[in-house]
C-alpha positions in Angstrom: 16.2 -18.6 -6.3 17.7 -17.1 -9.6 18.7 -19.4 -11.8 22.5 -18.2 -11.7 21.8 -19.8 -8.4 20.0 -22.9 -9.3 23.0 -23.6 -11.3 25.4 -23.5 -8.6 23.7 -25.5 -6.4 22.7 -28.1 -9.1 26.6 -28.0 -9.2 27.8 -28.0 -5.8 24.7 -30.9 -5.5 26.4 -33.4 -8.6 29.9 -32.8 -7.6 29.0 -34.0 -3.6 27.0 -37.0 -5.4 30.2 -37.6 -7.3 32.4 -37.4 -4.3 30.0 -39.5 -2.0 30.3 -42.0 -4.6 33.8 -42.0 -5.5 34.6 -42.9 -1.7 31.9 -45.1 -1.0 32.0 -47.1 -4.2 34.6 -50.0 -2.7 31.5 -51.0 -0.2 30.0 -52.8 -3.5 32.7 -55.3 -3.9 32.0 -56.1 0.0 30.2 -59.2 1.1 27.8 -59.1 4.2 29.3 -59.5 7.3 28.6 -59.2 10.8 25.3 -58.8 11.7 23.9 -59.7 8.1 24.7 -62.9 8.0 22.2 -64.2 11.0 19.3 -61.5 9.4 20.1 -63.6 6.5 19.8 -67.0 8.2 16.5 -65.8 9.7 14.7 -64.9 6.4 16.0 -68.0 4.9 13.9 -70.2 7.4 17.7 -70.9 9.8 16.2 -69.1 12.9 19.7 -68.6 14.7 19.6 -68.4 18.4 21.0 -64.7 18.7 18.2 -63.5 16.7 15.2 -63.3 18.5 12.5 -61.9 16.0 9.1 -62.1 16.5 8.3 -61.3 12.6 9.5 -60.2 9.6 9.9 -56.3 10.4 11.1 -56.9 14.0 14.8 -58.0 12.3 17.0 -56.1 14.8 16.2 -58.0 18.0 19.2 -59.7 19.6 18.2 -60.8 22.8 19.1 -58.6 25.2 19.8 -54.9 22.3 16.1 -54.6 20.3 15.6 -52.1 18.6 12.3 -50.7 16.7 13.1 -50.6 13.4 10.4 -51.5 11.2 10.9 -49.8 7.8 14.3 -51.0 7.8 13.1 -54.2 8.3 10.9 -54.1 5.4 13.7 -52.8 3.2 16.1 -55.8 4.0 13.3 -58.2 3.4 12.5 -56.7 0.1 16.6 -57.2 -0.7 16.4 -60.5 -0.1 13.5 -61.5 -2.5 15.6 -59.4 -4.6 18.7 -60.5 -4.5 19.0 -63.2 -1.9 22.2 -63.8 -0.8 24.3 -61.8 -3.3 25.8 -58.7 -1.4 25.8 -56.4 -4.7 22.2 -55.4 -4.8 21.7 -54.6 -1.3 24.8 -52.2 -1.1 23.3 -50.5 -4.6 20.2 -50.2 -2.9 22.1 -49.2 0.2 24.2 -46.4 -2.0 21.1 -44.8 -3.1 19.8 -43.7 0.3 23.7 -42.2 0.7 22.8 -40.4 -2.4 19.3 -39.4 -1.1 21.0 -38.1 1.6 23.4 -36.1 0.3 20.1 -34.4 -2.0 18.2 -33.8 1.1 21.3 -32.5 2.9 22.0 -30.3 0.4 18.2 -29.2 0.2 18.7 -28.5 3.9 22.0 -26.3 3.8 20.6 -24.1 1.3 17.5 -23.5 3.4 19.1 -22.6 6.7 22.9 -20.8 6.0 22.9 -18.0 4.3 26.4 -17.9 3.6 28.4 -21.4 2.6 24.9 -23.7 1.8 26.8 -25.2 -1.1 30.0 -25.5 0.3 29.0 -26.9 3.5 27.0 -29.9 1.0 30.6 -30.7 -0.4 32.0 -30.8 3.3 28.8 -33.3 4.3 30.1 -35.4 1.2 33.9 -35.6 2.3 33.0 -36.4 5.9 33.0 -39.5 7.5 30.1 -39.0 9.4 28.6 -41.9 7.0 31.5 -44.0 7.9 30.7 -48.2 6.5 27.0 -47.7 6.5 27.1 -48.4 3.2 28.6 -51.5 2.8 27.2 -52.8 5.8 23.3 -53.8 5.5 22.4 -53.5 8.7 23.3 -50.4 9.5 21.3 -49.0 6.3 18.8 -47.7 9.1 21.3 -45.0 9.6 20.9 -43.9 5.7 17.3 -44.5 5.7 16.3 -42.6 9.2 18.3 -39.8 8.3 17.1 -39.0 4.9 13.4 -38.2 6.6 15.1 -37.0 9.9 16.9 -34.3 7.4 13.7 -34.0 5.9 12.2 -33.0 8.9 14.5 -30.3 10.0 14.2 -28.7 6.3 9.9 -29.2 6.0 9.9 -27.4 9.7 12.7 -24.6 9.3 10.7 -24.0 5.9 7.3 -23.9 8.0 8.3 -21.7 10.7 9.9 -19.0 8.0 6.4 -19.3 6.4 7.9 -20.1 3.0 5.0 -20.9 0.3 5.7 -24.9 -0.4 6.2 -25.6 3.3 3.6 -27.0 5.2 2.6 -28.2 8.4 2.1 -31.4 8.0 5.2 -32.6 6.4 7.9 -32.1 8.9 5.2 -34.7 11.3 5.2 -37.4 8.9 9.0 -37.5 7.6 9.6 -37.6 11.6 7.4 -40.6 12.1 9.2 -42.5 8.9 12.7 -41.5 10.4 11.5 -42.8 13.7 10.0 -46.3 11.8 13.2 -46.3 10.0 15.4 -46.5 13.2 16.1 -44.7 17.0 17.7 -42.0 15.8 14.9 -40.5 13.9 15.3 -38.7 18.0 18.3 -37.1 16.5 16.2 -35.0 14.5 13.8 -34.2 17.0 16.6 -33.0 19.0 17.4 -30.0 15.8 13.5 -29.2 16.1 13.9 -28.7 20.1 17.2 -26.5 19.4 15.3 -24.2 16.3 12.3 -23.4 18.6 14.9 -22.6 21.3 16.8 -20.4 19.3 14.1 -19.0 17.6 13.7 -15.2 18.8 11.1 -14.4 16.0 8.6 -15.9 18.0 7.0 -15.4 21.1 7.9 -17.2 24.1 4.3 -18.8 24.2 4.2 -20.1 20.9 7.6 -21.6 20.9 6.3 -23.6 24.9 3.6 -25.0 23.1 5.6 -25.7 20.0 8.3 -27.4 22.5 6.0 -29.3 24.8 4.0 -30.9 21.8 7.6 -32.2 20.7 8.5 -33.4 24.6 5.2 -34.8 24.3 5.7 -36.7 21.2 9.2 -38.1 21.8 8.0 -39.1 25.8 4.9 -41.2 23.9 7.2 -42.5 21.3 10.1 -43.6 24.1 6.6 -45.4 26.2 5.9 -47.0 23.4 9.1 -48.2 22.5 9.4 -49.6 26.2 6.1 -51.5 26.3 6.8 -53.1 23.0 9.9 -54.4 24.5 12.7 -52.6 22.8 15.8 -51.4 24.6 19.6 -52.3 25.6 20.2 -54.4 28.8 23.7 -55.2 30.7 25.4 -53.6 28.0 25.4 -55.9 25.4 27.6 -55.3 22.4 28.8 -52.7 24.1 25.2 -50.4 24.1 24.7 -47.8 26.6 21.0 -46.3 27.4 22.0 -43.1 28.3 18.4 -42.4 30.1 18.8 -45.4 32.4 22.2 -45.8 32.8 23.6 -42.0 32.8 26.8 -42.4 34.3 27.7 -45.2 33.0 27.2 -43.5 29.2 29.3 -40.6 30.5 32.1 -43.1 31.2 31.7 -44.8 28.1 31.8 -42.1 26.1 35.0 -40.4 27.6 36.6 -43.8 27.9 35.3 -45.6 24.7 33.6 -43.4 22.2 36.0 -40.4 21.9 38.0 -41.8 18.7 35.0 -42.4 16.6 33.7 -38.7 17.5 37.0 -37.6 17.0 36.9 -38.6 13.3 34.1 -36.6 12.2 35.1 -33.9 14.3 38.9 -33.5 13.5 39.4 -35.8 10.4 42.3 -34.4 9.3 44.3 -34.3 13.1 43.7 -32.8 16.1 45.7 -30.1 14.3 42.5 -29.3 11.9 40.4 -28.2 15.1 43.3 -25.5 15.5 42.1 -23.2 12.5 38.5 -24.3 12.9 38.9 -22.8 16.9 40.6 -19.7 15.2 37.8 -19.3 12.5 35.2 -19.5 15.2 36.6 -16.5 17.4 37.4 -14.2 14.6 33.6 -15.2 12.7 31.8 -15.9 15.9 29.2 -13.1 15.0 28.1 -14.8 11.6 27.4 -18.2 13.7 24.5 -16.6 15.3 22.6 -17.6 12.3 23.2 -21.4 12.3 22.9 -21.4 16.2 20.1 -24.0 16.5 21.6 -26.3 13.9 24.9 -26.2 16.6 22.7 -26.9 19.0 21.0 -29.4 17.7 23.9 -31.4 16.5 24.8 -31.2 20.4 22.0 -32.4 21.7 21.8 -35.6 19.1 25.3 -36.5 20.3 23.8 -38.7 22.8 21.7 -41.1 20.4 25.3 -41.3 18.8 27.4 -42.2 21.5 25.1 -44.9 22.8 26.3 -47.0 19.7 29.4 -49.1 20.3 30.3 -48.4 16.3 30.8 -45.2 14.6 28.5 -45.4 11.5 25.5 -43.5 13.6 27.2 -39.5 13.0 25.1 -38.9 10.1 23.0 -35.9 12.1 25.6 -34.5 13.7 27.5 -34.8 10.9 25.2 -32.1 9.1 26.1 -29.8 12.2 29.2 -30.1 11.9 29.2 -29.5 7.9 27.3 -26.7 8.8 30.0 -25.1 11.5 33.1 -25.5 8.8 31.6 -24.4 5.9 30.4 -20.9 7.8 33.6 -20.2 9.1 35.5 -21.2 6.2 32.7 -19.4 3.7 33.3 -16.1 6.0 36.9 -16.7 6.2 37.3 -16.7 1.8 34.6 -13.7 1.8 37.3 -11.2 4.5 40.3 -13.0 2.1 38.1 -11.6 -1.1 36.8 -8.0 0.4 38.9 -4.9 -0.7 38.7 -2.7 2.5 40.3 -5.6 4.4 43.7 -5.1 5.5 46.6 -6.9 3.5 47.6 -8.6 6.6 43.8 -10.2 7.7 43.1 -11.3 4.2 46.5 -13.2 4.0 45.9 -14.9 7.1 41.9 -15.4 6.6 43.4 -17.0 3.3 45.5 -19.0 5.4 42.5 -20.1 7.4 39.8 -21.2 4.8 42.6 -22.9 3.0 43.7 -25.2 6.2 39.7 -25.8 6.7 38.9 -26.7 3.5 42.2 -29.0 3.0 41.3 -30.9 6.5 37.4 -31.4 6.2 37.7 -31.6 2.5 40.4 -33.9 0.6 42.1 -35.6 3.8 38.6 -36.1 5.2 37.5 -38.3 1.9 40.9 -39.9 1.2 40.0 -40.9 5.3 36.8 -42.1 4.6 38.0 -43.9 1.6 40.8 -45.7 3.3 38.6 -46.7 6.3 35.8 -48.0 3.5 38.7 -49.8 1.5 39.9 -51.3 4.5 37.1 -52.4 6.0 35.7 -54.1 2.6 39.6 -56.0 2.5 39.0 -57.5 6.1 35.7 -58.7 5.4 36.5 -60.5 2.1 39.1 -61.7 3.9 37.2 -63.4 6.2 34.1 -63.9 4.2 36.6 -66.3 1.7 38.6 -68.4 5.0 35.5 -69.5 6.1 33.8 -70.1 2.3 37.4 -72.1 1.8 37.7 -73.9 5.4 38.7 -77.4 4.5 35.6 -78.6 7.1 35.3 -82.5 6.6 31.8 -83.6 5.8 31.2 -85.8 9.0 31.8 -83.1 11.4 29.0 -81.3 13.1 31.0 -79.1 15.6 33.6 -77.0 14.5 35.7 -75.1 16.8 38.3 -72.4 15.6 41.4 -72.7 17.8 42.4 -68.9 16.8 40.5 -66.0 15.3 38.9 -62.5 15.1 36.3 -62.2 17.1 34.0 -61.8 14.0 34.6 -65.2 12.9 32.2 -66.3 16.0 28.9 -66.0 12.9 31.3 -68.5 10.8 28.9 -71.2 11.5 26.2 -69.1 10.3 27.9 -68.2 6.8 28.8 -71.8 6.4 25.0 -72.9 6.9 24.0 -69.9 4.5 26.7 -70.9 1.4 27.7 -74.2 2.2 24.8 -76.3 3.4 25.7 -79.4 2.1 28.0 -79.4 5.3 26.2 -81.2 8.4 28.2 -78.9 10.7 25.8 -76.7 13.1 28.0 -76.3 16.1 30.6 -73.3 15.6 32.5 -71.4 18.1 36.2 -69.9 18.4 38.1 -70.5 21.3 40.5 -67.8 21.2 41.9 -64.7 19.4 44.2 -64.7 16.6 47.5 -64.5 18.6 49.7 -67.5 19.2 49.2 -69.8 21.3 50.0 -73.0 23.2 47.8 -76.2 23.2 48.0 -79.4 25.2 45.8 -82.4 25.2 44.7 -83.2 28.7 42.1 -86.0 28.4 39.7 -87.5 26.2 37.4 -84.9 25.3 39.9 -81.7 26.9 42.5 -79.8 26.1 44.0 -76.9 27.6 44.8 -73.4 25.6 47.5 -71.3 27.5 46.8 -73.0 30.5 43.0 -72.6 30.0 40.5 -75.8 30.0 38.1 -76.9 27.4 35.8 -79.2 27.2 34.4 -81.1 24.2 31.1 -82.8 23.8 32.6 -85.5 21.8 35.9 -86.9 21.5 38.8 -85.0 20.3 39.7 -88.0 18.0 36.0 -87.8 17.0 35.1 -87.7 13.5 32.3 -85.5 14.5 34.4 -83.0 15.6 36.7 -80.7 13.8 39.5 -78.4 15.0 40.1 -75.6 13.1 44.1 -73.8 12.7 45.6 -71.5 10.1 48.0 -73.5 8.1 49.6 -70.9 5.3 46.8 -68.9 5.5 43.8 -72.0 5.1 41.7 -72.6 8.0 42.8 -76.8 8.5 41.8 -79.6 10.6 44.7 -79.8 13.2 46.6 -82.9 13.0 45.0 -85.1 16.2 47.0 -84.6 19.5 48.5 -87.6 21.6 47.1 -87.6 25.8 49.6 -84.6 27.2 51.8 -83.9 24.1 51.5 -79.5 23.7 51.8 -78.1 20.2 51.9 -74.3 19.5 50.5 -72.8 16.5 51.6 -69.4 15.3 49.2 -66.4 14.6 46.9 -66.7 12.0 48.8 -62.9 11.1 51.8 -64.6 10.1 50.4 -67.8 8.5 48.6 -65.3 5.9 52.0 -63.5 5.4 53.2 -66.6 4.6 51.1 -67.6 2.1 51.3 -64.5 0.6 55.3 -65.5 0.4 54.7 -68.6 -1.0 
């Protein structure tokens, strides 16, 4: 590469490292949440019931959804030697792989397009592909698997074009770390299945054998990953297995899975597919070149829309990158070129501007807003239950009203609180309002719904938690059939904020 054009990548690379960090740098004032909190109890000796490890790099088994995730594993236990149970160094650590990323992206776009490598790095930056992998720990496998899953597709592309530092054995081995790392390591399988496929430069022969040694591979890895007990079953979390339950995944993903898709794909509106459809048609000729990466961001869809969450777009996110910067690097190249009408340039103008405005800038502020949003809510919670006035003597505490996050409460309050005896934690309902009424001894009913106590609701033992101004409080005891209703916990925040 001339160095004119070392520089201009070194460029393009910083200022996507800037904006990467820019929008993901609220994650580090996030504390863990969800799923974090019971991987933490585990390594601290707790051994919570949902988590169902069988060692230290087996941390993503939850009874019925285990996954193979071993490097990962590894990774988190290394944080917590680190760092314990102090959020900031895991989401550093966790902000570096983002970074990785984006260098191995941009390593990748400057292999395979020929025209909008660099600007198709800055789009990968502003998308929200990554979504809150960052701030949340457990879904670092998504960082860490794609960063050798990207470095897969660029060793092999480099390989098959026979370019002198590219060899054979390194597109093998960053697959089998991106496949230790996490499941959809099969994501980039699925862009080595769609390069031979597209790849006319080669006989027919060579790419069969080329594409049965990869069927072979994933079908061996997808055994093992069977026999060792991984998998999802009745849908837990919301999980799909698309191979055994196909139609079930179809419905899902029409019915369930179209918004988080929809944010990668059209961040700015549905609006910012209209130029992107326009660009297409008018610059379909140039796509011929990036064919296999559209393909292959296609074909990992699946491995994405098995996840309940949206934080697993990372590969098809690079496909997508791909796509816009093309269309919008051929649309400002017609704008530029002389012997193009006054008329075309204006509107190809027209054209790269609207792309570059909707996957660029509104795509980050996006990304930003959902990052800042999402690290709000879990302080939030993280500080009610750190704050709960929970008495001493009680051992089962029950939440009359909240999120249904606030279920691992009991989890956080045996990590960060363990001078409390309580061990028992569940919540009974969501965070609307609500209508109790003491029916019995150790019963109550909830908008007409029974619940039953294993000790006595005057109990000392037991301990009813209600938002009072915003502070989870022990209700005031209930006479035998008097009702009481409490209001949100919505508008007993808004009123603390008042006061």
């Amino acid at each position: 590469m001339p160095r004119a054009g070392r520089r201009t990548f070194a460029a393009a690379l910083l200022a996507a490292v800037a904006i990467g960090v820019v929008v993901q740098w609220p994650s580090l004032r996030a504390p863990f949440f969800d799923d974090d909190y019971v991987q933490l109890a585990w390594l601290s000796g707790l051994k919570p019931a949902l988590l169902t490890a069988r060692h230290t790099l087996d941390l993503y088994r939850f009874g019925d959804v285990a996954f193979f995730r071993p490097l990962t594993s590894a990774l988190m236990v290394a944080d917590f030697h680190l760092f314990g149970l102090n959020a900031l160094g895991p989401h550093l650590h966790s902000l570096l792989w983002y970074v990785a990323l984006l260098a191995v992206a941009a390593l990748l776009f400057r292999r395979c397009l020929s025209i909008g490598g660099n600007l198709a790095t800055l789009l990968f930056a502003t998308s929200q592909a990554a979504n809150v992998v960052v701030l949340w720990w457990c879904a670092r496998h998504v960082l860490v698997s794609g960063v050798f899953g990207a470095l897969a597709i660029w060793a092999h592309a480099g390989w098959r074009r026979g370019l002198p530092h590219a060899k054979r054995w390194m597109a093998p081995l960053a697959l089998a770390v991106s496949l230790a790392a996490a499941e959809a390591g099969l994501q980039a399988i699925a862009y080595l299945l769609a390069f031979e496929l597209c790849d006319g430069k080669r006989s027919r022969g060579a790419r069969a054998r080329t594409l049965l040694l990869l069927v072979a591979a994933t079908a061996g890895y997808l055994i093992l990953w069977r026999g060792l007990g991984y998998g999802v079953r009745n849908r837990m979390w919301g999980y799909v297995d698309p191979l055994a339950e196909p139609w079930s995944f179809v419905r899902t993903v029409i019915g369930e899975r179209a918004a988080s898709l929809r944010n990668v794909a059209a961040p700015g509106g549905v609006w910012s597919l209209l130029p992107l459809a326009a660009g297409v048609v008018l610059h379909r000729k140039r796509l011929g070149a990036i064919a296999w990466l559209l393909v292959g961001g296609l074909l990992s869809l699946p491995i994405s829309l098995a996840s309940p969450s949206g934080n697993v777009l990372v590969m098809p996110g690079l496909a997508a990158s791909a796509l816009v910067a093309c269309v919008a690097g051929s649309a400002l190249e017609s704008a530029r070129a002389s012997a193009v009408a006054p008329a075309r340039r204006a509107i190809e103008a027209a054209l790269a501007a609207a792309l570059l405005v909707a996957f660029g800038p509104l795509s980050a502020a996006g990304e930003r807003s959902l990052v800042v949003s999402r690290v709000r809510h879990e302080q939030v919670h993280h500080q009610a239950i750190l704050e709960a006035r929970i008495p001493p003597s009680a051992e089962s505490v029950a939440l009359l009203q909240a999120p249904s996050d606030y279920q691992n409460g009991g989890v956080i309050v045996a990590l960060y609180r363990p001078e409390l005896r309580a061990r028992s934690w569940r919540v009974l309902a969501d965070e609307a309002p609500h209508t109790i009424t003491r029916t019995g001894d150790r019963q109550l009913t909830l908008d007409g719904r029974r619940i039953d106590f294993e000790s006595a609701l005057d109990s000392p033992s037991l301990c009813l938690l209600v938002w009072r101004e915003g502070v989870l409080e022990p209700m005031a005891p209930l006479a035998l059939g008097e009702s009481r209703t409490i209001d949100s916990m919505w508008q007993n925040r808004q009123r603390r904020r008042r006061d």
